[in-house]
C-alpha positions in Angstrom: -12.6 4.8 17.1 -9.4 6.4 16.1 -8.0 9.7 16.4 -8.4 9.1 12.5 -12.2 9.3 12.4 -14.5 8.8 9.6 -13.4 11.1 7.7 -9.6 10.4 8.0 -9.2 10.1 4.5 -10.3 13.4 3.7 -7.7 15.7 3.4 -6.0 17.8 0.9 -2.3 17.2 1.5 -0.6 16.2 -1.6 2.3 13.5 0.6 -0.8 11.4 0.4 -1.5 11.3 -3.4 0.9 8.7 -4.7 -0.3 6.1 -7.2 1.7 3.1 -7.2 3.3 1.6 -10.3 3.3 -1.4 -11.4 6.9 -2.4 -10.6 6.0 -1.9 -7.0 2.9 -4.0 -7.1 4.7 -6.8 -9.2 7.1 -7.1 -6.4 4.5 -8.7 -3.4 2.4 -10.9 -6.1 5.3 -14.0 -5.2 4.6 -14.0 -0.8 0.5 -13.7 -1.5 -0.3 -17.6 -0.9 -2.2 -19.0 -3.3 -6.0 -19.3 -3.0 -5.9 -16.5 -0.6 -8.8 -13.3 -0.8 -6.7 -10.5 -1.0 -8.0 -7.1 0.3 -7.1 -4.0 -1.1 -9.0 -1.2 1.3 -7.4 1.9 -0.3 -7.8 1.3 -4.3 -10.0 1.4 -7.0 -10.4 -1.1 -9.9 -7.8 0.7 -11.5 -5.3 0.1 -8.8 -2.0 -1.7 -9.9 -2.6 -3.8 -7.2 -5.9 -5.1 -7.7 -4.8 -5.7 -11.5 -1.4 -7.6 -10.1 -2.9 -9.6 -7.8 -6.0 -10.5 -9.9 -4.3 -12.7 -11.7 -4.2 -15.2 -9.5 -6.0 -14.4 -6.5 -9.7 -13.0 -5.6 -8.8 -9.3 -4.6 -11.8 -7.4 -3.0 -11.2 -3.6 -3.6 -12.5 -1.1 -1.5 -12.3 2.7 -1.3 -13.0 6.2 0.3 -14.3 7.5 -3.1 -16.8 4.5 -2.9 -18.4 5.0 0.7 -15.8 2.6 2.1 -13.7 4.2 4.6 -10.8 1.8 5.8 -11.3 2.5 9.3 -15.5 1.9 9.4 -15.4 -0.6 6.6 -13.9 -4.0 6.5 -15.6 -7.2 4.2 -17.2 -9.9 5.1 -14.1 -12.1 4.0 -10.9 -12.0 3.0 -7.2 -13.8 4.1 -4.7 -10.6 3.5 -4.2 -6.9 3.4 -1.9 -4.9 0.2 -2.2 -1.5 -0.2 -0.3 1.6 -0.3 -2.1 3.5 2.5 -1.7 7.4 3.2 1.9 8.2 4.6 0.1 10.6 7.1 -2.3 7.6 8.5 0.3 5.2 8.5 0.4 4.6 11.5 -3.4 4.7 12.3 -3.6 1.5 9.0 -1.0 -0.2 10.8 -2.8 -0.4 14.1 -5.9 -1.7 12.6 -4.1 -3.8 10.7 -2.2 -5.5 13.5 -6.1 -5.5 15.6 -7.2 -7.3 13.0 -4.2 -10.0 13.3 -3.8 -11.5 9.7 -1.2 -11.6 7.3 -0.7 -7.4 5.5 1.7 -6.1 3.1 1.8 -2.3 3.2 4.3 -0.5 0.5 5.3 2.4 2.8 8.5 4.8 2.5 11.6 3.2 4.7 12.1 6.9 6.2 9.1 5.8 8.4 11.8 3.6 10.4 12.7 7.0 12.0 9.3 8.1 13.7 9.5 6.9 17.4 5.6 6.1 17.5 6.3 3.8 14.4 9.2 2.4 16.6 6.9 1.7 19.6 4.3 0.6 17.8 7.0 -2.7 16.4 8.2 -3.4 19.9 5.0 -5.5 20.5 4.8 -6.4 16.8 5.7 -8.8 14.4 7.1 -6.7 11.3 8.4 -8.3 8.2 10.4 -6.1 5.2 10.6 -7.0 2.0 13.4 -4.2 0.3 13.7 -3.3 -3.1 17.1 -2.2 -4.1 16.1 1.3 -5.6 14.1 4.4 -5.3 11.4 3.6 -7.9 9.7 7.1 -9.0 5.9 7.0 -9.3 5.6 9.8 -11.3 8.6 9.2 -13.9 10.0 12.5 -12.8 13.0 11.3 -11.2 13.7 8.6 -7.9 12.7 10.2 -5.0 15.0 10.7 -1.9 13.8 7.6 -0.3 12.9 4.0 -0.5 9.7 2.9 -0.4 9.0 -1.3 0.2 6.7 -3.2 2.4 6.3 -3.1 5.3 4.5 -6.7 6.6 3.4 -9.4 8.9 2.5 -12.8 8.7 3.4 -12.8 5.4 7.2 -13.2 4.3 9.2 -16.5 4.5 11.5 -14.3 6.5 11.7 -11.3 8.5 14.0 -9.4 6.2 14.1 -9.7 2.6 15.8 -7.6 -0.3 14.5 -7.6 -3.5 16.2 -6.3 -7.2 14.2 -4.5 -10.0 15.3 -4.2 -12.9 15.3 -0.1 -13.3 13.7 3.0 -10.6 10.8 3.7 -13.6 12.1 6.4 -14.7 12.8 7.6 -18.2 12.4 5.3 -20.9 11.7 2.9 -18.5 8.2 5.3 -16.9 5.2 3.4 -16.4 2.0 5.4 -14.8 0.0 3.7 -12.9 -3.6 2.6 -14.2 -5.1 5.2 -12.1 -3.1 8.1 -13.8 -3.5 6.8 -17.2 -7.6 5.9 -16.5 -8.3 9.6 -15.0 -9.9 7.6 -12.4 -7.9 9.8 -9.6 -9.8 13.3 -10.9 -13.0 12.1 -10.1 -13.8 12.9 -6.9 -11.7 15.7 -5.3 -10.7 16.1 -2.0 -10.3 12.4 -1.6 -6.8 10.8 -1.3 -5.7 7.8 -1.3 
C-alpha cells in the first residue's frame, strides 16, 4: 500500500476542498468515447462530473464519505477515470492510476508541472493535457492564481490540447457546483474530497 494509507483521505486541510464547477466538467464530456463506463472514485451523486458525464455515458461514482476509499476500492468494471482528486494526494491518484493502465482524466492545477516528483513520475509516463484558456474560480470569489485543466492518459486525440470557455465563472457568470448548492459537502466532516 501507499504511503497514503486507508485513511489518506482524511484530513482537514482546506487546499483539498474544492468542488468543481460545471464549466470544468463540461470541458472532458467531448474525449470520453462513447459507450464507455466512466469512474468517478472521488465524488458523490451530486458531483458535476457524474451529472456531465451521465448524460451519455454509465458513470459509477464512488467516495470516502461512502466507505469507498480510492486507494482500497476500485469496481468491478469500468473503461475510464475523471475526477478532481486531492491536490495533496495527487501524486499518490496518479500512481494508481497509471498501475492501473487505462485511459484517466484528472482536472489538477497546472502549478503541479513544478514539483520534481510530479516530473519524475512523467518521464516513464504517457501524459496528455487538455488546457483551458482561463483561471475558472470554483467558488465565484474571483480566478485563482493558477490554472487548473487535466491532466490525462490514453485519452486525448493528442498530447496537448487547449481549450476556450467562454468566461472564468465569476460574477454574473458564478455557477456552484451541485455539491455546494445540495449541502451534500456538510455531511460528513473531516472528509475531503
Amino acid at each position: 500500500m501507499s504511503s497514503a494509507g486507508p485513511t489518506a483521505f482524511i484530513r482537514a486541510k482546506e487546499q483539498d476542498e474544492y468542488y468543481t464547477p460545471r464549466l470544468l466538467t463540461e470541458v472532458i464530456v467531448p474525449y470520453v468515447p462513447p459507450g464507455a463506463v466512466c469512474w468517478c472514485p472521488m465524488d458523490t451523486k451530486d458531483s458535476e462530473f457524474v451529472h456531465s458525464l451521465s448524460r451519455d455515458h454509465e458513470v459509477i461514482y464512488s467516495h470516502i464519505w461512502m466507505g469507498q476509499n480510492f486507494f482500497e476500492y476500485e469496481p468491478k468494471h469500468w473503461d475510464v477515470v475523471v475526477s478532481n482528486p486531492p491536490f495533496t494526494l495527487k501524486l499518490e491518484v496518479m500512481k494508481r492510476l497509471y498501475r492501473f493502465g487505462k485511459p484517466f482524466a484528472l482536472l489538477l492545477p497546472m502549478t503541479m508541472l513544478n514539483y520534481n516528483e510530479i516530473n519524475h513520475l512523467f518521464l516513464n509516463q504517457q501524459i496528455q493535457l487538455l488546457i483551458v484558456d482561463k483561471r475558472v474560480s470554483f467558488n465565484g470569489s474571483g480566478a485563482p492564481p493558477f490554472n487548473s485543466s487535466y491532466f490525462c492518459s490514453g485519452l486525448l486525440p493528442k498530447d496537448l490540447l487547449f481549450q476556450h470557455l467562454p468566461h472564468n465563472n465569476t460574477g454574473k457568470n458564478f455557477v456552484p457546483s451541485r455539491m455546494l448548492t445540495s449541502g451534500a459537502h456538510k455531511n460528513i466532516e473531516g472528509y475531503l474530497f
